[in-house]
LUMLOKOL-672626 format. One record per residue (C-alpha): residue in three letters; x, y, z. Coordinates in steps of 0.02 Angstrom, whole numbers, padded with zeros to 5 digits, always signed. Layout:
<atoms>
ALAXYZ;...
</atoms>
This chain:
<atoms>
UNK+00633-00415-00718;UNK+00610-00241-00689;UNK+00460-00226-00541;UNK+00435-00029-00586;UNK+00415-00059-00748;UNK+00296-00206-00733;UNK+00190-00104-00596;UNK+00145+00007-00717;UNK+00088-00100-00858;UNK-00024-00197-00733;UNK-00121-00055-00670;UNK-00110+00047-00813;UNK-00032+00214-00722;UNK+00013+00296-00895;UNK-00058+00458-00840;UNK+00025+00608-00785;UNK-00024+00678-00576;UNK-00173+00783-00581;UNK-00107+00974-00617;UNK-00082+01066-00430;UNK-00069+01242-00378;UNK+00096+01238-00313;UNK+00096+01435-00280;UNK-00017+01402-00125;UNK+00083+01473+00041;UNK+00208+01384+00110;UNK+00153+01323+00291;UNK+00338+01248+00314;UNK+00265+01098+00360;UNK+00400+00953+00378;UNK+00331+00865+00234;UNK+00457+00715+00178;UNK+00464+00518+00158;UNK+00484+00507+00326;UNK+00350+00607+00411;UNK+00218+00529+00286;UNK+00253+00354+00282;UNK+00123+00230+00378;UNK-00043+00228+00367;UNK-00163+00374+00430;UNK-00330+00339+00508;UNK-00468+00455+00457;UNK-00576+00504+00604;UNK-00706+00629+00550;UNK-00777+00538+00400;UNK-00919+00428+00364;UNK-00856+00377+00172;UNK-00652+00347+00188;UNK-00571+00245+00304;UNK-00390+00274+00282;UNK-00257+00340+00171;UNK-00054+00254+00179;UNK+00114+00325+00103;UNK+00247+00201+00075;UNK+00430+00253+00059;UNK+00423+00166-00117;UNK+00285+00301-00176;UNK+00138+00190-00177;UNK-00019+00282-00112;UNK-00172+00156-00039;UNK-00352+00214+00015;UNK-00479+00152+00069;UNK-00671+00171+00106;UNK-00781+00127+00253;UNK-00894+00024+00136;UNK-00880-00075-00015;UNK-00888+00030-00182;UNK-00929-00037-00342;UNK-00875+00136-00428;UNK-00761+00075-00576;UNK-00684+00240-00575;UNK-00615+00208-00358;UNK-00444+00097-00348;UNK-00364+00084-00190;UNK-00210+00105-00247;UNK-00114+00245-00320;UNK+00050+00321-00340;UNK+00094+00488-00257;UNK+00222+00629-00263;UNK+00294+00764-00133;UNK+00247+00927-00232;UNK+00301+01062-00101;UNK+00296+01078+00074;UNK+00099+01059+00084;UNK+00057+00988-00063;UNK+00038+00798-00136;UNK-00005+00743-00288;UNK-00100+00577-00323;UNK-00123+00503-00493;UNK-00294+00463-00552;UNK-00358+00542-00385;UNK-00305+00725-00361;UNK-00228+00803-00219;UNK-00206+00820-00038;UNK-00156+01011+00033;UNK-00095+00956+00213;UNK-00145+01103+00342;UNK-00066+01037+00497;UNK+00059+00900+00522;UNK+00129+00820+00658;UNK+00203+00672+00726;UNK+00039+00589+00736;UNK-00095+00696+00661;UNK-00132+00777+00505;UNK-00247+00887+00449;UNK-00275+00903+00243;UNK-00408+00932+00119;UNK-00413+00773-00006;UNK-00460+00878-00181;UNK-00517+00750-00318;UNK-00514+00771-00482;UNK-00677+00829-00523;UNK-00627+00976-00395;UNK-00739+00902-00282;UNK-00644+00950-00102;UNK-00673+00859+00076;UNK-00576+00902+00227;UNK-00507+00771+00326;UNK-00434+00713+00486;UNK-00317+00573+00526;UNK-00201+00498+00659;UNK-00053+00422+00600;UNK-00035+00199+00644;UNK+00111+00101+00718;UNK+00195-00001+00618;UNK+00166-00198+00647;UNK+00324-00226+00691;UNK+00499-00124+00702;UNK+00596-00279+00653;UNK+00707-00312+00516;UNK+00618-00427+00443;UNK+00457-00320+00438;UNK+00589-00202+00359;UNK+00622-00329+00215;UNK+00458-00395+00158;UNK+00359-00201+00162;UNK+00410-00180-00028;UNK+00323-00233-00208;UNK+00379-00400-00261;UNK+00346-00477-00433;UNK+00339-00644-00463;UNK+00475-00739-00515;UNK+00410-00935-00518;UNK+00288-01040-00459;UNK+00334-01206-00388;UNK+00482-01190-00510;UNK+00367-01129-00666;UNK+00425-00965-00731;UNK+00266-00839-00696;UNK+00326-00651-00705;UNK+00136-00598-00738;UNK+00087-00534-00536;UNK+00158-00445-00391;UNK+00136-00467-00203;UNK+00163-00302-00099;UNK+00174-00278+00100;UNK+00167-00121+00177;UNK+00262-00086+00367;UNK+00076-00049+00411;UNK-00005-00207+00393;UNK-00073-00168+00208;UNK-00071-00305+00064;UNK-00091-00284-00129;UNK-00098-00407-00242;UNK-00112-00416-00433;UNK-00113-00570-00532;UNK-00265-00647-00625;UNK-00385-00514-00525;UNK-00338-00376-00390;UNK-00337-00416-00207;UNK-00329-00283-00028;UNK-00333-00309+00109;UNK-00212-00334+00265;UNK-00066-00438+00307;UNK+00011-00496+00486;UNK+00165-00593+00572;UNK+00112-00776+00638;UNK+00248-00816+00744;UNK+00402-00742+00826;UNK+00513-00783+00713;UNK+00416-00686+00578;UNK+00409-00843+00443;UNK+00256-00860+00439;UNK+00094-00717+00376;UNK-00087-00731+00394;UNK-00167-00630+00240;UNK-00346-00581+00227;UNK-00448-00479+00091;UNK-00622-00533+00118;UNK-00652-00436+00265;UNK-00636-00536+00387;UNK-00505-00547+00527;UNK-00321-00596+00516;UNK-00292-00794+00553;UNK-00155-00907+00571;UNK-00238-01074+00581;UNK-00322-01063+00414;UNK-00262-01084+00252;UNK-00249-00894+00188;UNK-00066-00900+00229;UNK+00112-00900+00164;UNK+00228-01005+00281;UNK+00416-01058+00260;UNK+00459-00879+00213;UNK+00660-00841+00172;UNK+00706-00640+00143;UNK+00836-00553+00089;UNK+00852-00380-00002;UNK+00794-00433-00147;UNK+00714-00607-00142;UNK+00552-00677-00045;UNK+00547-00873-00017;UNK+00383-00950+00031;UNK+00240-01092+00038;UNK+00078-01012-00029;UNK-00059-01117+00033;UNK-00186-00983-00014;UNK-00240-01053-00165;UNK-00309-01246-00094;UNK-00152-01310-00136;UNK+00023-01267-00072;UNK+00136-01167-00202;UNK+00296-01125-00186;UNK+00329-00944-00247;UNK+00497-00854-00275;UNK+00460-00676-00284;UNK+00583-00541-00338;UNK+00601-00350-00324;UNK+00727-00236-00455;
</atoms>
């Protein structure tokens, strides 16, 4: 099963990135994979929260309150234009003005044209593990409790951010339980991460490219075999 491929159908990205001036300066910024991945806390807004860069190209943001603006997803795909310059689809832009380590400076242009200038300070990861390593990745479904079910996908970010498609959309955020990182509390309601309730997955086995677990999310435990291309 081909995970790409299957990403896109679900959330309909069939669109091409919203057109960018790319003969802005240069501010030789050190603008790569590395420097954005994690997920950026916004500091001097009211209306968004956060924006995250994964290393796989997903783009997530979010908003301080609840929106029920058909046209906002909290999830996107993004590409490296030039050295200041980032293109989101179905969003717009972000022209980065200062970057560093831990702190960025950008202004987030939609698509209307409508630009905001933002602020944010860059998160730790949960965890520097290898395990944390090997889950942070989109996963498609493969079975459930041995039934073949290729119509979802589960994905963990290094920064504690989970996305979920299957019969409806779920975000929200994702954490180890225990030490030896087999167990994760998942929660996208709002309320906090815990590992005595039943909004887990438990049992979990990893490698490259296969994700073991016991799903008790849904009331009753499932076991789910999850996949990535």
């Amino acid at each position: 099963m081909k995970i790409k491929k299957q990403l896109l159908v679900l959330t309909l990205i069939g669109v091409l990135f919203s057109s960018c001036n790319t003969e802005e300066p240069k501010l030789n910024l050190d603008l790569n994979l590395n420097t954005l991945e994690g997920k950026w806390l916004i500091n001097n807004s009211t209306e968004y929260d956060f924006i995250e860069f994964t290393n796989e190209g997903i783009f997530f943001i979010n908003k301080k309150e609840v929106t029920n603006d058909p046209d906002f997803s909290n999830f996107s795909i993004y590409e490296i234009v030039n050295d200041n310059i980032i293109g989101i689809a179905n969003l717009g832009a972000i022209f980065v003005n200062n970057l560093t380590e831990f702190k960025m400076d950008f202004v987030l242009e939609l698509s209307d044209n409508t630009q905001i200038n933002l602020t944010a300070n860059k998160t730790s990861f949960i965890s520097e593990s290898e395990r944390t390593a090997l889950i942070s990745k989109i996963w498609g479904i493969e079975s459930i409790n041995g039934l073949e079910n290729d119509l979802g996908i589960l994905l963990f970010s290094k920064s504690g951010t989970f996305y979920e498609i299957r019969s409806n959309i779920k975000f929200g955020e994702w954490n180890w339980c225990n030490n030896e990182e087999t167990k994760v509390s998942i929660t996208t309601n709002s309320s906090s991460l815990d590992c005595t309730n039943n909004q887990v997955i438990e049992n979990i086995t990893l490698t490259d490219n296969s994700f073991t677990g016991i799903d008790k999310r849904n009331g009753t435990p499932e076991t789910i075999i999850l996949k990535t291309d």
